[in-house]
py3Dmol code that shows the C-alpha trace and the ligand (Angstrom):
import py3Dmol

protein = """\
ATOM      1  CA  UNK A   1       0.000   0.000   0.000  1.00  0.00           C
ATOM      2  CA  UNK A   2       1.623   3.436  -1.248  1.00  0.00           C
ATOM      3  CA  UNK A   3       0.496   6.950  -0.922  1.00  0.00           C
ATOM      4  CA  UNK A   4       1.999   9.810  -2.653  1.00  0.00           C
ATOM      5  CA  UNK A   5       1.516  12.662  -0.628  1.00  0.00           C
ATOM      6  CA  UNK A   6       0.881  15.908  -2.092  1.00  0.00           C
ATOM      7  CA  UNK A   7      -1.527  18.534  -2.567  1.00  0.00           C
ATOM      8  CA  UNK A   8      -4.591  18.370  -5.419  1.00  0.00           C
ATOM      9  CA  UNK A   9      -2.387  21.552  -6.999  1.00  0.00           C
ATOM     10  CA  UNK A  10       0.743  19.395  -7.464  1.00  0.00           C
ATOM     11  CA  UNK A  11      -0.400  17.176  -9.818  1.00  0.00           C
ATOM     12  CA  UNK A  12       0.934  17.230 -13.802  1.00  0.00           C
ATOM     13  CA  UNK A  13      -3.185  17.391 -14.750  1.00  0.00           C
ATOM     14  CA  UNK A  14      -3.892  20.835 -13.666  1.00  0.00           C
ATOM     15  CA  UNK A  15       0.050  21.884 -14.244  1.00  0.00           C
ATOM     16  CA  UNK A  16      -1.610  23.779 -17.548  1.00  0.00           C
ATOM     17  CA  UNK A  17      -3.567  25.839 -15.066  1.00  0.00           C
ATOM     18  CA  UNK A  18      -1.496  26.070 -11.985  1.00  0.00           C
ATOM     19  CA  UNK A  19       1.969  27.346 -11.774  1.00  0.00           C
ATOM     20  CA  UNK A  20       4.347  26.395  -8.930  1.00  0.00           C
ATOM     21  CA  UNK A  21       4.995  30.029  -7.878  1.00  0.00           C
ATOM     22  CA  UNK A  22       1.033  29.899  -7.215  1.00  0.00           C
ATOM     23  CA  UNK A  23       1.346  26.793  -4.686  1.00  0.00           C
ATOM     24  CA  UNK A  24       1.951  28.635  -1.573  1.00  0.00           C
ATOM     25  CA  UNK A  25      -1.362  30.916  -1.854  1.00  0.00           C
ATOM     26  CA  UNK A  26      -3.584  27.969  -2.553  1.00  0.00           C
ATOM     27  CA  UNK A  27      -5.879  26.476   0.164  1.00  0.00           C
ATOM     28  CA  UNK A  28      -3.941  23.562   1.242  1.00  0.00           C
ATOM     29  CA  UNK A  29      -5.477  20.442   2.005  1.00  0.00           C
ATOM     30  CA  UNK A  30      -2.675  17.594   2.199  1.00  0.00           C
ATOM     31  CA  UNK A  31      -2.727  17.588   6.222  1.00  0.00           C
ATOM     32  CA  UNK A  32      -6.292  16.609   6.601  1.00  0.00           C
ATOM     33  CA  UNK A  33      -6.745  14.380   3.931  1.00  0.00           C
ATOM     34  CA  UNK A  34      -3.734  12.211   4.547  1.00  0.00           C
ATOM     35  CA  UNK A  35      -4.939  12.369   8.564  1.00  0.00           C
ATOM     36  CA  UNK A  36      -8.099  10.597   7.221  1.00  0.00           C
ATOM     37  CA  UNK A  37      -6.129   7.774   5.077  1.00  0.00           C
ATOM     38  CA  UNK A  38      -3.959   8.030   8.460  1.00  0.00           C
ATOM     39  CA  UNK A  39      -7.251   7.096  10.372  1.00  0.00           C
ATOM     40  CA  UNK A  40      -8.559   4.571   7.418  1.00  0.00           C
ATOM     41  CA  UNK A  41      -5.335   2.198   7.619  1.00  0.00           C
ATOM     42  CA  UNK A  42      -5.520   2.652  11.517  1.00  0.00           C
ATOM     43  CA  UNK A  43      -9.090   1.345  11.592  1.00  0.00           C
ATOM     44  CA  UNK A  44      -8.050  -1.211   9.097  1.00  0.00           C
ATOM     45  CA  UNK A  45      -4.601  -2.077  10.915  1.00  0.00           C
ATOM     46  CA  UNK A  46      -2.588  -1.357   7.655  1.00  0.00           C
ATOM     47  CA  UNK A  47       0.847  -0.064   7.230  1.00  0.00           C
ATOM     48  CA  UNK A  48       1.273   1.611   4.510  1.00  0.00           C
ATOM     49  CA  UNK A  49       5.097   3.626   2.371  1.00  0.00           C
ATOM     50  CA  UNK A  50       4.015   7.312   2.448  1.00  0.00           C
ATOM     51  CA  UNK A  51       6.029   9.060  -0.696  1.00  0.00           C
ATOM     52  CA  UNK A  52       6.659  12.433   1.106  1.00  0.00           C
ATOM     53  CA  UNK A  53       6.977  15.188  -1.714  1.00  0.00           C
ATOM     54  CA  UNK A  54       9.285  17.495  -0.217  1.00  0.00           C
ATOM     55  CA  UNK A  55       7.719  20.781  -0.650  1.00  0.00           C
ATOM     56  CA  UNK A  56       4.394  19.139   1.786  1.00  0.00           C
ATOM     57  CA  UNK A  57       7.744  17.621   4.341  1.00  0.00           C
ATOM     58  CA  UNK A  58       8.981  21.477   4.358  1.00  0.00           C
ATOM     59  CA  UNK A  59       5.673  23.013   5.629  1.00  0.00           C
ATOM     60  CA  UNK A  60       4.013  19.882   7.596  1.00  0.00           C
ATOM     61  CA  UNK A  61       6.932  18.780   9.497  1.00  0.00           C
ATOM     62  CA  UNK A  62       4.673  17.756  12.262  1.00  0.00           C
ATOM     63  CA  UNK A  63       2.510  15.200   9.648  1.00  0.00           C
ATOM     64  CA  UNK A  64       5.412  13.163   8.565  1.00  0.00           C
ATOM     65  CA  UNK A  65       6.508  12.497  12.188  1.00  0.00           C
ATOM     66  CA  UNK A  66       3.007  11.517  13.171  1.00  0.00           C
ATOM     67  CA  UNK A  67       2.859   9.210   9.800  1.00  0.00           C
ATOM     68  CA  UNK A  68       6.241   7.324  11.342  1.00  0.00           C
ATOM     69  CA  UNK A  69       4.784   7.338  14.720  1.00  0.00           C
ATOM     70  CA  UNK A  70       2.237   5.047  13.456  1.00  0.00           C
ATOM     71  CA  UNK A  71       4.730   2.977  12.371  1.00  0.00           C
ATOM     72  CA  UNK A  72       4.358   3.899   8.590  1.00  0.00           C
ATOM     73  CA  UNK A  73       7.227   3.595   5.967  1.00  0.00           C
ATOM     74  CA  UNK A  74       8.372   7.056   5.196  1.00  0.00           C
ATOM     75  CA  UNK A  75      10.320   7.358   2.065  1.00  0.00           C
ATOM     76  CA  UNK A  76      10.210  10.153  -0.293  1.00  0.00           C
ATOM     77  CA  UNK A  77       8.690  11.661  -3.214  1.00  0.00           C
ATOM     78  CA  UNK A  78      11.068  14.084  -4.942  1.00  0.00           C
ATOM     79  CA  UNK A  79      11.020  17.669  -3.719  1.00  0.00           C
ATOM     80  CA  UNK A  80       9.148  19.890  -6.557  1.00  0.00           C
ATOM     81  CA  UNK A  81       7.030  17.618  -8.602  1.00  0.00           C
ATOM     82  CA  UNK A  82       8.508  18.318 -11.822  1.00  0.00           C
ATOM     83  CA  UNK A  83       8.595  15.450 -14.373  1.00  0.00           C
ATOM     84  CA  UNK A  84      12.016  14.175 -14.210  1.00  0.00           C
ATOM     85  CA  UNK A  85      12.696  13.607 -18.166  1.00  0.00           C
ATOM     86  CA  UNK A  86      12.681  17.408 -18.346  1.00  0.00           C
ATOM     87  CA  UNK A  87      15.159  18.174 -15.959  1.00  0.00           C
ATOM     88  CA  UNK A  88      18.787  18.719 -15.920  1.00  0.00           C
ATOM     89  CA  UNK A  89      20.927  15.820 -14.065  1.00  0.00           C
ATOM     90  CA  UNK A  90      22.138  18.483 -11.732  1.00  0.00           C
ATOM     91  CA  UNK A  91      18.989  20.355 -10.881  1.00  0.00           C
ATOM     92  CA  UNK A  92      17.501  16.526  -9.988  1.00  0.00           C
ATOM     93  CA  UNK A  93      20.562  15.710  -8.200  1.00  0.00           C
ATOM     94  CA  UNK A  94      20.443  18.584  -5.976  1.00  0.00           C
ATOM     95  CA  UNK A  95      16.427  18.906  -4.918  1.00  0.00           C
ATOM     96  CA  UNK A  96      16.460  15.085  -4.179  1.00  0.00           C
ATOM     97  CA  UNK A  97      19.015  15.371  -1.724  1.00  0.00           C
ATOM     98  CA  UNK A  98      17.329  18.180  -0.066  1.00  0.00           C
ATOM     99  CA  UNK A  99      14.317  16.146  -0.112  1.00  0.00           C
ATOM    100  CA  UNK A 100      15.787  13.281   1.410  1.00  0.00           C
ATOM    101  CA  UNK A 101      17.681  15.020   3.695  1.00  0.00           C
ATOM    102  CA  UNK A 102      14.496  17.232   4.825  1.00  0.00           C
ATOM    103  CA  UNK A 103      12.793  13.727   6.074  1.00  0.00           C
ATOM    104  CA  UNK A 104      15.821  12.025   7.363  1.00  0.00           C
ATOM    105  CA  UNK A 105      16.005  15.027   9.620  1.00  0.00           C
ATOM    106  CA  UNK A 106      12.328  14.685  10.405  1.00  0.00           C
ATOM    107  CA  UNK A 107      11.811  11.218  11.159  1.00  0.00           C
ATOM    108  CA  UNK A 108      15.489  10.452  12.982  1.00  0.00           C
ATOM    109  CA  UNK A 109      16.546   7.703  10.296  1.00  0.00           C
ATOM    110  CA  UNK A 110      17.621   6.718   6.734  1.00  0.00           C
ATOM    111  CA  UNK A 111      15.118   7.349   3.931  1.00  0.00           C
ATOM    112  CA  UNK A 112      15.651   4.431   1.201  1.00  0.00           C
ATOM    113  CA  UNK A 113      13.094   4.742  -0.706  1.00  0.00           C
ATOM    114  CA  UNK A 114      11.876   6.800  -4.003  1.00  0.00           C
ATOM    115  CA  UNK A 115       9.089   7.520  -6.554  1.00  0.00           C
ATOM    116  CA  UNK A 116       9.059  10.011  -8.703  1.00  0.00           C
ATOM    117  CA  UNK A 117       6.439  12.598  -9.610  1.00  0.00           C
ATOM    118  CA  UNK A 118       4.353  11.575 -12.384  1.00  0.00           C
ATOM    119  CA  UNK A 119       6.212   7.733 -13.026  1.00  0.00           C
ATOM    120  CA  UNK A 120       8.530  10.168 -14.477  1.00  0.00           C
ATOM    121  CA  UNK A 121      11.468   7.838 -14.534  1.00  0.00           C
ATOM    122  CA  UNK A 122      10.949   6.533 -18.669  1.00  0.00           C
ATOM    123  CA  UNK A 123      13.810   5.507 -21.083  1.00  0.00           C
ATOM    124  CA  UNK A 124      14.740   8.996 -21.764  1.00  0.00           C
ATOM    125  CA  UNK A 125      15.422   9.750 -18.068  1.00  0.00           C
ATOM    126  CA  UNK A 126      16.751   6.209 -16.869  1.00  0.00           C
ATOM    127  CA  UNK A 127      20.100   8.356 -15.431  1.00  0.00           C
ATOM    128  CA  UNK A 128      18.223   9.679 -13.066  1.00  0.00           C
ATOM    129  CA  UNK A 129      18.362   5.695 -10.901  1.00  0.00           C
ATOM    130  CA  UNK A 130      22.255   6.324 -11.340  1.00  0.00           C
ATOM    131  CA  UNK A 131      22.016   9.598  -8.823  1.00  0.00           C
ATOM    132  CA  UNK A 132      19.173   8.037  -7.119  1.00  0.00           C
ATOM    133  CA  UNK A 133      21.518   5.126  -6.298  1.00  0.00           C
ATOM    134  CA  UNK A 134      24.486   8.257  -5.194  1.00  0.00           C
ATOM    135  CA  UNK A 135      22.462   9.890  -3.108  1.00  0.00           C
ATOM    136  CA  UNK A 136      21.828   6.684  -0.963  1.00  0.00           C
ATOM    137  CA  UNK A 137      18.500   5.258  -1.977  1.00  0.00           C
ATOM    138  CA  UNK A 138      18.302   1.490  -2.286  1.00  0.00           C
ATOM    139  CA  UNK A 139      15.067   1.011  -3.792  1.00  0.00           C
ATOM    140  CA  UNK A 140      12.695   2.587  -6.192  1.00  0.00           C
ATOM    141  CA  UNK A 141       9.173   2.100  -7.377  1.00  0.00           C
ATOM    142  CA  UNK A 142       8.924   4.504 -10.525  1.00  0.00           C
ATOM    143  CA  UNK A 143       8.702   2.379 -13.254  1.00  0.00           C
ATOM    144  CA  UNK A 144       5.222   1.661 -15.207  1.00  0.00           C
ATOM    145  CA  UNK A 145       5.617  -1.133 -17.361  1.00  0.00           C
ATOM    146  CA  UNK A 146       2.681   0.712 -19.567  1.00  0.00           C
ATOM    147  CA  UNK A 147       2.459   2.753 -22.773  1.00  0.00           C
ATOM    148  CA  UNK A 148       1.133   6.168 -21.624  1.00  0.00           C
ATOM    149  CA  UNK A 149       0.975   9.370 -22.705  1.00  0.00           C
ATOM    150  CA  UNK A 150       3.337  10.608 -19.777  1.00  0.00           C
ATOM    151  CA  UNK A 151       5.296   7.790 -18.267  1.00  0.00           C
ATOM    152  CA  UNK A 152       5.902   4.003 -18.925  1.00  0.00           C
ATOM    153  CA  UNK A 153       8.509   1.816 -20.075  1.00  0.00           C
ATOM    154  CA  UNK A 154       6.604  -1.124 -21.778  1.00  0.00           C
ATOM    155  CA  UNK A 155       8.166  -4.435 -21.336  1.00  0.00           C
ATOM    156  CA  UNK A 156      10.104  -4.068 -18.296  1.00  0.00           C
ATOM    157  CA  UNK A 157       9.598  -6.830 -15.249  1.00  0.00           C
ATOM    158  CA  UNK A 158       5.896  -7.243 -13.642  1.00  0.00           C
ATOM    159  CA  UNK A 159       7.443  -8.561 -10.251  1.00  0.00           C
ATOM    160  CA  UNK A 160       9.789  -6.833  -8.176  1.00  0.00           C
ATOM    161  CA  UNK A 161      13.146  -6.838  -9.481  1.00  0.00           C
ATOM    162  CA  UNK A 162      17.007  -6.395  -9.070  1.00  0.00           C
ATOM    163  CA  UNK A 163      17.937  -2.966 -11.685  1.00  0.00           C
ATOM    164  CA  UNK A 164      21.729  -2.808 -13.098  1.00  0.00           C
ATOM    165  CA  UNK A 165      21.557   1.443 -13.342  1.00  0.00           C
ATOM    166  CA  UNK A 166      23.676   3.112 -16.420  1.00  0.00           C
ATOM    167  CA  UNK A 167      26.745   3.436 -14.339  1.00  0.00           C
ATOM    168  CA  UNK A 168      26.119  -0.405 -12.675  1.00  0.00           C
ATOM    169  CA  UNK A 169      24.510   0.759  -9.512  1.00  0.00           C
ATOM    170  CA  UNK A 170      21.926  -1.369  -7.651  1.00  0.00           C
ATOM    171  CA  UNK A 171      18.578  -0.698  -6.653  1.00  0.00           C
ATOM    172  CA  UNK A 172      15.890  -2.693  -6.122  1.00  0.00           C
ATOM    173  CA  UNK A 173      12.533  -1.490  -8.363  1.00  0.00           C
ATOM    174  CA  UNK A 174       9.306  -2.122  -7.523  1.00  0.00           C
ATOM    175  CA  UNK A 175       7.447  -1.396 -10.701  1.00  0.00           C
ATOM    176  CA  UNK A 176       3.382  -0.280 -10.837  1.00  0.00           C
ATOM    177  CA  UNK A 177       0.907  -3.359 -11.106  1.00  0.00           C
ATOM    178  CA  UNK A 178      -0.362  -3.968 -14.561  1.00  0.00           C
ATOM    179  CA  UNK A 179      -2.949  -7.043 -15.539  1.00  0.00           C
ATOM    180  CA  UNK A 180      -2.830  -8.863 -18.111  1.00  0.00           C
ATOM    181  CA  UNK A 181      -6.211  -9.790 -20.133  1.00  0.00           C
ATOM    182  CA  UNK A 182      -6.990 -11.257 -23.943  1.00  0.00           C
ATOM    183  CA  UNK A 183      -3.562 -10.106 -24.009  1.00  0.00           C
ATOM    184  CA  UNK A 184      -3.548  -6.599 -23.897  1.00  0.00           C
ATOM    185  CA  UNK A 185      -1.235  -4.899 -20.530  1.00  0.00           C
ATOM    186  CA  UNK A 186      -3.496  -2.689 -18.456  1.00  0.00           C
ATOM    187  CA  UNK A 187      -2.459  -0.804 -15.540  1.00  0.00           C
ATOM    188  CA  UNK A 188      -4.539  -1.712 -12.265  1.00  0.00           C
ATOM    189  CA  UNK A 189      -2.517   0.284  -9.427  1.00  0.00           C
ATOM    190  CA  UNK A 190      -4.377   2.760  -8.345  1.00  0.00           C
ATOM    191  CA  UNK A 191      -5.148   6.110  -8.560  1.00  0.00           C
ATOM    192  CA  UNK A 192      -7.697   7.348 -11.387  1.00  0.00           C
ATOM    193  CA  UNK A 193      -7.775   3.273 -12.289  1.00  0.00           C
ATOM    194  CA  UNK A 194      -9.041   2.463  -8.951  1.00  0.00           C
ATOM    195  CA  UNK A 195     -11.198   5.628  -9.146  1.00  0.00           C
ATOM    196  CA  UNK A 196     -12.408   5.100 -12.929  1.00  0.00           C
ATOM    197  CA  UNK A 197     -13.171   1.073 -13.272  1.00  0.00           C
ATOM    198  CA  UNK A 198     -15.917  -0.178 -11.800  1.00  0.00           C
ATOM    199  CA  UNK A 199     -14.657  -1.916  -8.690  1.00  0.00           C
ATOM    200  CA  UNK A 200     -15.410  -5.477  -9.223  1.00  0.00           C
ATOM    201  CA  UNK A 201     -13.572  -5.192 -12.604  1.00  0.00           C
ATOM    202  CA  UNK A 202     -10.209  -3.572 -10.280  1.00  0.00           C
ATOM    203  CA  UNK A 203     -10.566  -6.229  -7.907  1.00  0.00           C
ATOM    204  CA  UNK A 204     -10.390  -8.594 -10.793  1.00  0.00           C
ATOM    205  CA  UNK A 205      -7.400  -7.280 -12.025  1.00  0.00           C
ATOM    206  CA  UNK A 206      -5.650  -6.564  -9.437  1.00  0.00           C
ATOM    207  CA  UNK A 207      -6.125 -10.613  -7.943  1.00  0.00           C
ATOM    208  CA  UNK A 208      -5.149 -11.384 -11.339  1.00  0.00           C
ATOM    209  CA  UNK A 209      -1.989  -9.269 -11.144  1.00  0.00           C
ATOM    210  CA  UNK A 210      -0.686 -11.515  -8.113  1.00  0.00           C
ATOM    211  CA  UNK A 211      -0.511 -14.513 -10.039  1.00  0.00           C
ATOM    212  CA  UNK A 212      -2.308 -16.654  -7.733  1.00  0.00           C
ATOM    213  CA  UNK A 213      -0.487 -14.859  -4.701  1.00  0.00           C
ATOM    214  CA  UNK A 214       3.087 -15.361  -6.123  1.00  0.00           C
ATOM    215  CA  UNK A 215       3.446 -12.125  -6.751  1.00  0.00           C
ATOM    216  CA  UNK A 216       2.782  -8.545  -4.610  1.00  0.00           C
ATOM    217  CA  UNK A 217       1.023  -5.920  -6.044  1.00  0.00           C
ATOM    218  CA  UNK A 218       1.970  -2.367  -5.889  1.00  0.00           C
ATOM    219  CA  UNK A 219      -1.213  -0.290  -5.127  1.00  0.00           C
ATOM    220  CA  UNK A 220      -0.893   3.881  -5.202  1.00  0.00           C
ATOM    221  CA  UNK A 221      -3.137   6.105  -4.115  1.00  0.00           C
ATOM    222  CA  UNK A 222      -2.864   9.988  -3.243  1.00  0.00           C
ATOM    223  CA  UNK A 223      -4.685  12.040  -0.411  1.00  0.00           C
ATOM    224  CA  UNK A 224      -6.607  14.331  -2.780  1.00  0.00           C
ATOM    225  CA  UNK A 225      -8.283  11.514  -4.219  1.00  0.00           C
ATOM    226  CA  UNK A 226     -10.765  11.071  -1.577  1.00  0.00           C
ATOM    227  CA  UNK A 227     -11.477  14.781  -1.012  1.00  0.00           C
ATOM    228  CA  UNK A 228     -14.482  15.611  -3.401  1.00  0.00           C
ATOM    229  CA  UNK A 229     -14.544  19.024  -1.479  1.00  0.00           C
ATOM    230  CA  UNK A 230     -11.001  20.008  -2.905  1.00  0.00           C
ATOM    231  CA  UNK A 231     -11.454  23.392  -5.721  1.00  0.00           C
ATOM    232  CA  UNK A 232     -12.003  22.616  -8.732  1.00  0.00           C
ATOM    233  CA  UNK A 233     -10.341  23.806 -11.889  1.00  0.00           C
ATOM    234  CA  UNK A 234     -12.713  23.804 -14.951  1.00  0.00           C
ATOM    235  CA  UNK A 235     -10.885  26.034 -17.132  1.00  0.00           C
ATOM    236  CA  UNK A 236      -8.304  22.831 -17.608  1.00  0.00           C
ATOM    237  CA  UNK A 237      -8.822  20.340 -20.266  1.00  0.00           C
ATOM    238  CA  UNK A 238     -11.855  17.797 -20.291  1.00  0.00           C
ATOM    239  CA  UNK A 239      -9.650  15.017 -20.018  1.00  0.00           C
ATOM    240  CA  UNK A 240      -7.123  16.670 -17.434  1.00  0.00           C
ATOM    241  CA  UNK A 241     -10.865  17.121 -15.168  1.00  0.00           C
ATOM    242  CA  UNK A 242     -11.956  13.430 -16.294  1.00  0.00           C
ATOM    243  CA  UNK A 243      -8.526  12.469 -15.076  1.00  0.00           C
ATOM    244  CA  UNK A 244      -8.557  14.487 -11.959  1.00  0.00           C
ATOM    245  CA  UNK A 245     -12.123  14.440 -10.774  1.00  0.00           C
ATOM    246  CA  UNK A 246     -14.163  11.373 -11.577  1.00  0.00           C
ATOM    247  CA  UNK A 247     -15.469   9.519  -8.694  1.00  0.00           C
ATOM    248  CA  UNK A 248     -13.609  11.266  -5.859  1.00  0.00           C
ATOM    249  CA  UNK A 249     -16.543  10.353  -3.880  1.00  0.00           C
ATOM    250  CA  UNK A 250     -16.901   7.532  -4.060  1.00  0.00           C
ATOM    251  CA  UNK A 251     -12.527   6.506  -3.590  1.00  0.00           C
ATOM    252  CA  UNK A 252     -12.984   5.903   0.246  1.00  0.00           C
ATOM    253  CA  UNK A 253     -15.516   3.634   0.238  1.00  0.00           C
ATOM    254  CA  UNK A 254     -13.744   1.791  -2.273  1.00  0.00           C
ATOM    255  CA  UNK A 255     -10.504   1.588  -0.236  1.00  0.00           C
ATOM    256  CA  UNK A 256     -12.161   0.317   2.345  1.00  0.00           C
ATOM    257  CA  UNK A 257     -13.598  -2.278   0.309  1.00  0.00           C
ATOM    258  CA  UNK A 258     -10.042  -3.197  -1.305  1.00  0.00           C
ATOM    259  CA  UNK A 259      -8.625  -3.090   2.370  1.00  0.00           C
ATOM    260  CA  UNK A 260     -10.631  -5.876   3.494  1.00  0.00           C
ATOM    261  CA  UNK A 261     -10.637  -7.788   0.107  1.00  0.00           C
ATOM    262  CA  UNK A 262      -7.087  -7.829   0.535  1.00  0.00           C
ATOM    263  CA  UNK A 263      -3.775  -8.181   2.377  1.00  0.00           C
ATOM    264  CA  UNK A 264      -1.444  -4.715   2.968  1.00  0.00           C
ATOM    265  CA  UNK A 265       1.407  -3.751   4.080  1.00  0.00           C
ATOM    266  CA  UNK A 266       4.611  -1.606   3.420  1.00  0.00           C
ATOM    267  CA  UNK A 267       6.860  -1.931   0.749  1.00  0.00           C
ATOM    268  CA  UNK A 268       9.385  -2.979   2.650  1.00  0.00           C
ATOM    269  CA  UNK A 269       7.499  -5.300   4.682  1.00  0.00           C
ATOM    270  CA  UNK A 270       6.182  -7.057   1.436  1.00  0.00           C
ATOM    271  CA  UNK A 271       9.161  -7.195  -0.354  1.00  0.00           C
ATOM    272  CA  UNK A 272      10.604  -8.968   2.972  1.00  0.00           C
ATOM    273  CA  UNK A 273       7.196 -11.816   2.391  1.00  0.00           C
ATOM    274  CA  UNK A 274       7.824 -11.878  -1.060  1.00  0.00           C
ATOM    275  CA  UNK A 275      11.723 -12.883  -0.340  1.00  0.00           C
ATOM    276  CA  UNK A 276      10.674 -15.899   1.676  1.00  0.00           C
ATOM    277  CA  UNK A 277       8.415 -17.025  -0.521  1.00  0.00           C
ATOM    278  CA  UNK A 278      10.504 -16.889  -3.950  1.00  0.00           C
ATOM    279  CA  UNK A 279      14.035 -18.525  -2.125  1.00  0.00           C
ATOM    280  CA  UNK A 280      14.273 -20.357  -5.498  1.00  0.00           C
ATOM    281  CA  UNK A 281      14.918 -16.852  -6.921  1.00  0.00           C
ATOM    282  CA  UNK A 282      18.491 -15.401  -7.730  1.00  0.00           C
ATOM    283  CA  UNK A 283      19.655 -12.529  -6.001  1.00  0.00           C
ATOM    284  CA  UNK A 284      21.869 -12.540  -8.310  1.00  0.00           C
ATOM    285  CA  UNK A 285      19.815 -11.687 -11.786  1.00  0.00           C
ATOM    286  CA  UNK A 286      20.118  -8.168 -12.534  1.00  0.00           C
ATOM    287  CA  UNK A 287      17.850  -6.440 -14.848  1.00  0.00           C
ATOM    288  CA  UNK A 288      19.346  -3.638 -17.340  1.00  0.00           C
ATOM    289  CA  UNK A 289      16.719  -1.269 -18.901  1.00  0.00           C
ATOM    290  CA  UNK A 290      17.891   0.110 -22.052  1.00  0.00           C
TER     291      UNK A 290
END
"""
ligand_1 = """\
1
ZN
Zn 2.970 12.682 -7.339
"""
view = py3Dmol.view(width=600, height=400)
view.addModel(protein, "pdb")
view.setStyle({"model": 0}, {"cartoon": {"style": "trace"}})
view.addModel(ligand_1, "xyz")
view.setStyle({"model": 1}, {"stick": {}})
view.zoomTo()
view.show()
């Protein structure tokens, strides 16, 4: 169970109709929703990786303690959102270390692990697992393996897998969950999936994904998504707002449905299950994405 956190006015939808010098003036409404998936997995006795986007870490300091207190996975997020495959090396380089840094200093111990804004890690930006490797992260869960307007690098592994980097770093991916059926890849995460299938047809796919519970499936999901109170932008694009908005009310209801269909718990923690299970496996095999 994953949860990006950020705010509704982070994401690359609306980023036709919201600059980032405009984030600071907005109403913000991270804390509270993310308190109520907070309360959700409580009720539900689920731990779940919180993604921390640095610029939330910077101004609700308090949050990401309370999120470890609960004995959450914190790892992070990036620090401004901005799709990685148009960025310089060196501007990445720098704001994920102050991200990382930010929540190490937060939560009193080492942040591992790393998805970026937007799946944003594709074939033109794989360098960006060689400074994610640098900087001291061990694992990363970034990669769709999904055509897609924005993000995706079709083919790559279903399962969790070992990742040579460029430079012949390790790290350990953890790539989206995708379903197979009559042969066509679809993605069956989370976010506007979850929110836009009807869910009998997610549940479906996403118990298909496991391969009759040999394999764990990465579920993401992001705070805004179950706030149909959040403002609403209709001057962006109709399929920006179909992507954004459909069915926000009716996302918690549906997570608590998948939370008792199913078994949860932090990426870490299933990754550990997963190991036991597979001892068959190599640790050796290393995966190169080129
Ligand atoms: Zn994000």
């Amino acid at each position: 169970m994953s949860i990006d956190v950020e705010d509704y006015f982070h994401v690359a939808a609306l980023a036709q109709v919201i600059r980032p010098d405009q984030w600071g003036d907005l109403p913000s409404r991270v804390e509270r929703n993310t308190e109520q998936l907070l309360a959700l997995f409580e009720r539900h006795n689920v731990r779940a990786t919180f993604f921390v986007l640095g610029w939330v870490a910077e101004r609700y300091p308090g949050l990401v303690r309370k999120l470890a207190q609960g004995g959450h996975e914190i790892a992070s997020h990036g620090y401004s959102h901005q799709l990685i495959y148009n960025q310089t090396p060196e501007v990445f380089r720098e704001e994920t270390q102050r991200a990382k840094a930010l929540l190490e200093d937060q939560v009193q111990r080492p942040v591992r692990g790393y998805r970026a804004a937007s799946y944003s890690i594709t074939r033109q930006s794989l360098w960006a697992l060689d400074i994610l490797a640098e900087l001291g992260f061990t694992w990363d869960s970034s990669i769709f393996p999904i055509h897609h307007d924005r993000y995706g690098i079709p083919g790559s592994p279903t399962a969790p897998y070992t990742l040579e980097t460029p430079a012949g770093h390790q790290l350990q991916e953890f790539p989206l969950t995708t379903a197979k059926l009559f042969g066509v890849t679809i993605p069956a995460a989370g976010g506007g999936y979850f929110r836009q299938f009807p869910y009998p047809l997610f549940r479906f796919l996403f118990h298909r994904a496991s391969d009759h519970g040999r394999k764990p499936q990465m579920f993401y999901l992001h705070p805004w998504e179950i706030d149909p109170g959040q403002p609403r932008y209709n001057n962006a694009s109709w399929f920006s707002r179909f992507r954004h908005y459909t069915n926000l009310d009716k996302c918690e209801s549906r997570l608590e449905r998948l939370l008792t269909d199913f078994r949860f718990g932090t990426v870490s923690d299933s990754y550990t299950d997963y190991q036991r299970q597979q001892p068959e496996a190599s640790p050796d095999q290393r995966v190169r994405l080129a």
